[in-house]
N, C-alpha and C positions, 0 to 999 in steps of 0.2 A: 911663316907659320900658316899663312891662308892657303898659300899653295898646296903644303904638307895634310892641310883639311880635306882641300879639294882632293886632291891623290887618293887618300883613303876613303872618300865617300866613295869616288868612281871605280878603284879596287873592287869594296865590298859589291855594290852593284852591279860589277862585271862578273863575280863569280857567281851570283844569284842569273843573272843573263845566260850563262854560260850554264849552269846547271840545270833552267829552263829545257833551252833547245838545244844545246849542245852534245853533242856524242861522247858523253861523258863516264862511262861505263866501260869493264875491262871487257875484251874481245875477245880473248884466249882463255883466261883464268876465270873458275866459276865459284861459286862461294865452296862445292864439295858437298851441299847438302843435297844436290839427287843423288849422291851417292849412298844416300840413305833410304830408308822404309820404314814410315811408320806405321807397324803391325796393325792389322785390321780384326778388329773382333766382331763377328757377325752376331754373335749370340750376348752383346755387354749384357750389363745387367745396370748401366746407370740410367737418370733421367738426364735429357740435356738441358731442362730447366732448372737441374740438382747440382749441373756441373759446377765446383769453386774454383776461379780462376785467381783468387783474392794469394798474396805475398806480402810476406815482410822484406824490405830492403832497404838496409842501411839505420833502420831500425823507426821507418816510415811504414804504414800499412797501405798498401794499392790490390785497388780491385781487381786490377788485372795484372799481370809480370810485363807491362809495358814501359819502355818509357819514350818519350820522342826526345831522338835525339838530336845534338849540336850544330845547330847549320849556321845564323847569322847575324850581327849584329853591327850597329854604327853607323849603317844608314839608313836614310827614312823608311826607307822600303823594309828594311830589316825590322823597326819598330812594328808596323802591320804586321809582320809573320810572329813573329815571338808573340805578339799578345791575342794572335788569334788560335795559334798553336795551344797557347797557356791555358786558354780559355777553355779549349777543346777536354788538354788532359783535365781541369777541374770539375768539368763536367762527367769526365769516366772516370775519375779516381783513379789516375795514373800521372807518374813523373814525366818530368822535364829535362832535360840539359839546353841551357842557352849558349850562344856561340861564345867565339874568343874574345873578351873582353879585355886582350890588351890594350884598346885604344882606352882605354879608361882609367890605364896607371900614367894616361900623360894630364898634367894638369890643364893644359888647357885645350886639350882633346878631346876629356873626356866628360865638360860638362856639355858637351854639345852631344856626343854620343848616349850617354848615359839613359836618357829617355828610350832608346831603342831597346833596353835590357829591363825596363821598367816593366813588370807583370803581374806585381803581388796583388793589385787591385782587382784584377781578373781573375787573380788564381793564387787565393789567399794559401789556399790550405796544400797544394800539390808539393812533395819532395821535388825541390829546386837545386838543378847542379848551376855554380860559378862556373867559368870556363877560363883558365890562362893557361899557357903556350912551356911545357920543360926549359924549353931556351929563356923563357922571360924568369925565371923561380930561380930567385937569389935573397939572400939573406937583409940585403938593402930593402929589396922591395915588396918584402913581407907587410911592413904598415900600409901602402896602397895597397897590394892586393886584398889582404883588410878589410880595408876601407871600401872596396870596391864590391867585395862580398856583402857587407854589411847593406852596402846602399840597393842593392836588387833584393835582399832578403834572403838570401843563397844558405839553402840546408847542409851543403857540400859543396868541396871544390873539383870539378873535375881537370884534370891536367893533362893535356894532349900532346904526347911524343909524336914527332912528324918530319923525321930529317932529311927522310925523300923527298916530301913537299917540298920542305925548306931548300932546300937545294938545286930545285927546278925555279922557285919561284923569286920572282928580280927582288933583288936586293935580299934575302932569305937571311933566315938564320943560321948560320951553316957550321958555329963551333957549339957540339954539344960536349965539349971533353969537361970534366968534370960533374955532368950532368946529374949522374948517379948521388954522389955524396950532397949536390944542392937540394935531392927531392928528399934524400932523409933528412939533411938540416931543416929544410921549411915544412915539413908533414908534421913536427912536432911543433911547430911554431904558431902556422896559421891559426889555429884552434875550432878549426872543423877536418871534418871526415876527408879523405882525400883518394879520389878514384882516378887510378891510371888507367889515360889510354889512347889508344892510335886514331889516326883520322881516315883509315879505309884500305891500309898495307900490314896490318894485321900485328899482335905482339904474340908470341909463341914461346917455344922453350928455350931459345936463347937466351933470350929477354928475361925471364924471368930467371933463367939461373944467375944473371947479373945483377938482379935484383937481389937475390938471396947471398949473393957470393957478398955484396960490398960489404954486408956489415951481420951477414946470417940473419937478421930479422926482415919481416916485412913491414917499409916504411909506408906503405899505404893499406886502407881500408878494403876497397874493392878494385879488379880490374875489369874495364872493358876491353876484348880480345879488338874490335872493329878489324876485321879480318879483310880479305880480298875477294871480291866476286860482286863488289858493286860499282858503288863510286869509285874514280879514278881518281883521286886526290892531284897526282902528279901529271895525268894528262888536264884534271881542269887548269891546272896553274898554270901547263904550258898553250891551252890555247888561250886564257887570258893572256902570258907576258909575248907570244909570238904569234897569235891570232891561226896554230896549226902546230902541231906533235911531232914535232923534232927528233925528240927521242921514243920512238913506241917502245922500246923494250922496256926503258925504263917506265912508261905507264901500264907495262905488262907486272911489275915485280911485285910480288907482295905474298905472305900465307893465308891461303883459303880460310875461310871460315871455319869449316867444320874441323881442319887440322889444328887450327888455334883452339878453338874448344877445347878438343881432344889432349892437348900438351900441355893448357896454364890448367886444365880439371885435374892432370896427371902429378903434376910438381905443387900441385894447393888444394886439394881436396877438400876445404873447409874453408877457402877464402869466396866470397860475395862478388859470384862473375854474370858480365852483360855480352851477351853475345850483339853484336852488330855486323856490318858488312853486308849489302845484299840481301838480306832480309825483307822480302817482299808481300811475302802472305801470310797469313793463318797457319800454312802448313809448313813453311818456311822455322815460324817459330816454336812449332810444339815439335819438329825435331831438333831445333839448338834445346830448346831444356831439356826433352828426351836424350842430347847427347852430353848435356853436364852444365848449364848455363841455369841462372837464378830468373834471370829476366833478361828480355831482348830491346834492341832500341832500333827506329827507326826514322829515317832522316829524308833523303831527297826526295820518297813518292809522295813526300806529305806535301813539297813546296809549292805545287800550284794550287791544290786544296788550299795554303793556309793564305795563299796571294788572295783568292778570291774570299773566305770571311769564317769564322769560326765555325759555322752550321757547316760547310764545306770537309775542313777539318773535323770534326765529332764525327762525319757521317762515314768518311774515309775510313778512322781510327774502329771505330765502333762494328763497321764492316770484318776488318781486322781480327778485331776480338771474338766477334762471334764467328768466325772458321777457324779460329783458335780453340772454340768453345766445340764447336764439331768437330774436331780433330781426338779430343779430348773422348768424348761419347763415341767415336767409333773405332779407337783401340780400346776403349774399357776403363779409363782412368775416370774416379770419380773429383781428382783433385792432381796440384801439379804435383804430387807427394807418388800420388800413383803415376805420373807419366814417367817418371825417373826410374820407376821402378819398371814399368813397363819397357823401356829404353827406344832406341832406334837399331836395325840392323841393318851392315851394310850389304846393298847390292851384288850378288854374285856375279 
């Protein structure tokens, strides 16, 4: 078992290494948002100190439609980020997702990890996602997962489909068959909200039409699309297990961002969607809401801001927000009510 510690400490730390310096970004594929334009009004009529950036999501209020999302957890290092990241969102009244917290459903894994995922003390009040893995979500281990949510304070559970990862990555979890009916069984089970979503290869209208076919309802809350145009999920894993990209094409595959918008906004018009993926800027995310998204998340520009200390983090985030907030004042939106209406058009 000490081994199997050590393993997954040096795991986790390798893909925070490797997300660092690593060329870990798709080379071909873009997220699809310069494919857009967000309209310019010269003449607004708002103030940009009037601007409301504030949302309800999940039935949490945040100041801004941010949230930072899911990167890492289990090793020491990973403790530093989640509680400086945590810190960060409580200080801007915006959400969280913390990483995969499957090493937490092993019992003696997971009192040793558990402290990495700890953040309520920091950030008592911020809407907090759980994190476990579609392939871990079984009806057995509904009490740990539980129990696991319970012990971080977790408002919601988010649950990450990721079969390309799994599949590049050694030893991976590679049978998702039955997948489908385990997420409707345990969404009613857990007893929190439950938000589907990909880790950077995007969920689109496949995906959901298999969603809706297994059983005609929707067995989760919200979905995040985590689209394609940033992180490489499937090139990080392969230069963690081969130190070099084996396969490029398979770290080419995945749906853009803005077409995943465009498909899960088209088949759910009324379901609580996060756009993710490449999501870089301010203006980055006032055209995912402008093209159908409730709020956006984002994850690896924040990692060396949160390596270095919460102020680091706030300032990055808070950056963020206000060219969001400018975005907002110069097509004319006095709220995210009006960017939607406003919309994005695409590039001729």
């Amino acid at each position: 078992m000490t081994g199997d510690r050590g393993e997954m400490t040096a795991r986790k730390r390798r893909h925070i290494d490797v997300c660092l310096d690593g060329d870990v970004g798709y080379r071909r594929v873009t997220t699809g948002l310069e494919r857009y334009r967000l309209p310019y009004n010269a003449l607004t009529q708002t103030s940009l100190n009037d601007i409301d950036l504030s949302t309800e999501f999940l039935g949490a209020r945040l100041r801004a439609p941010i949230l930072v999302g899911a990167m890492t957890g289990g090793a020491e290092l990973s403790g530093v980020i989640n509680r400086n990241l945590a810190a960060a969102a409580q200080r801007l009244g915006i959400g969280m997702m913390l990483g995969s917290q499957r090493v937490m459903l092993d019992s003696a894994l997971g009192e040793r990890a558990a402290p990495s995922f700890a953040v309520r003390d920091v950030a008592p009040d911020v809407l907090l996602f759980g994190n476990i893995g579609l392939a871990q979500l079984t009806k057995d281990a509904v009490p740990d997962i539980v129990r696991a949510l319970d012990r971080v304070g977790a408002d919601a559970l988010a649950v990450h489909t990721n079969p390309l990862q799994e599949a590049v990555q050694r030893d991976g979890d590679t049978d998702f068959a039955g997948s489908l009916d385990r997420l409707h069984d345990v969404a009613e089970l857990v007893g929190y909200p439950v938000l589907l979503k990909e880790v950077g290869h995007g969920i689109g209208a496949a995906a959901v039409a298999a969603l809706l076919r297994s059983s005609g309802a929707l067995p989760v809350a919200a979905i995040d699309v985590a689209g394609a145009g940033g992180t490489s999920w499937s090139r990080v894993e392969q230069l963690v297990r081969y130190g070099e990209v084996r396969h490029p094409d398979l770290a080419e595959w995945g749906i853009p961002t803005a077409q995943a918008i465009g498909e899960v906004r088209a088949a759910l018009p009324d379901v609580p969607l996060v756009a993710s993926g490449g999501i870089r800027t301010g203006m980055d995310a006032a055209k995912a809401l402008a093209l159908g998204a409730d709020v956006v998340a984002v994850a690896r520009p924040l990692l060396r801001a949160a390596i270095e200390s919460a102020e680091a983090a706030t300032a990055w985030l808070r950056r963020f927000a206000d060219e969001l907030r400018i975005c907002l004042h110069g097509c004319g939106a006095g709220d995210l009510r009006a960017l939607r209406r406003v919309g994005a058009t695409p590039v001729s």
